[in-house]
N, C-alpha and C positions, 0 to 999 in steps of 0.2 A: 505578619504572614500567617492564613490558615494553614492547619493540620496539613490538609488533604495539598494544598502545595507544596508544606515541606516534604513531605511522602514524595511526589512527583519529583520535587528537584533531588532525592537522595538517590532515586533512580538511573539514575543518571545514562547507562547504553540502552536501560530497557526503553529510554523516553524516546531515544534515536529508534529505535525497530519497532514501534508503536506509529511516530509519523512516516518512517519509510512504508512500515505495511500498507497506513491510509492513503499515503500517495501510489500506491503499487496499484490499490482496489479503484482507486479514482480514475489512474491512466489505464486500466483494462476495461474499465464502463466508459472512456473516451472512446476507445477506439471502437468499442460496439456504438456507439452512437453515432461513431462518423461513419460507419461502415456502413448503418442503417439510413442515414441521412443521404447518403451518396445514389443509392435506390430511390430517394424519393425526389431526388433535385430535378428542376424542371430542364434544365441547360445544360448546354455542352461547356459553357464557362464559368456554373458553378458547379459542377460535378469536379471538374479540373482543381479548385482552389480546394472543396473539399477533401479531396482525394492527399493533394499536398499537407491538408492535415493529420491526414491520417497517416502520411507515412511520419511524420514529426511525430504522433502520438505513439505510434511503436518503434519510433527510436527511443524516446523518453519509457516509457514501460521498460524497453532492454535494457536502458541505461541504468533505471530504479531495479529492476532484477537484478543483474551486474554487481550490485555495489552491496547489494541484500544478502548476495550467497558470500561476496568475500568478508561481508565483515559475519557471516554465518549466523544470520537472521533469517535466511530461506534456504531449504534444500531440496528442492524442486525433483532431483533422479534420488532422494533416501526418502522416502517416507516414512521408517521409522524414525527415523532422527528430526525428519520434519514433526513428524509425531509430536516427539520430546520438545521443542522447540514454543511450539502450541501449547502444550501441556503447561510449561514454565509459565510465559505470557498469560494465560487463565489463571493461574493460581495465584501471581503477581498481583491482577486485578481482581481478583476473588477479595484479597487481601488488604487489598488498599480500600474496596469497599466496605470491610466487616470495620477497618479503622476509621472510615469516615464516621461510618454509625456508631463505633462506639465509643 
């Protein structure tokens, strides 16, 4: 096993709030795309199917929010504290890069 994965596996909650964030950023460009796609649908019965996706897309985004603030990996009404949170995560990965390189 490389370095730079035993780094990753030592991390162990950072690696959890690293794939919740990207699922977080993924389900919030879903639901702009279905929102945007719903304006361009040609049909009343694909506007309908799409529409059902978009409410599935921000239940999933609330669900991934949900689980991000209880395990206190988002703090969406403190921004400072969201602040600190960010700050950690950047220096995490600052760091894991300066040890790949060296």
């Amino acid at each position: 096993m490389n370095r730079f994965i035993q780094n990753i596996v030592g991390m162990g909650g950072m690696t959890d709030q690293v794939i919740a964030t990207d699922f977080l950023i993924s389900a919030k460009a879903g639901v702009r795309n279905y929102t945007a796609a719903i304006t361009e649908a040609a049909t009343p019965e694909l506007r309908k199917v799409l529409r059902e996706q978009l409410r599935d897309a921000i239940q999933t985004h609330e669900n991934i929010t949900n689980y991000m603030i209880a395990k206190g990996y988002y703090h969406p009404h403190d921004l400072s504290e969201q602040l600190q949170v960010d700050l950690t995560a950047s220096n995490t990965a600052t760091n894991l890069a300066q040890q790949q390189n060296g």
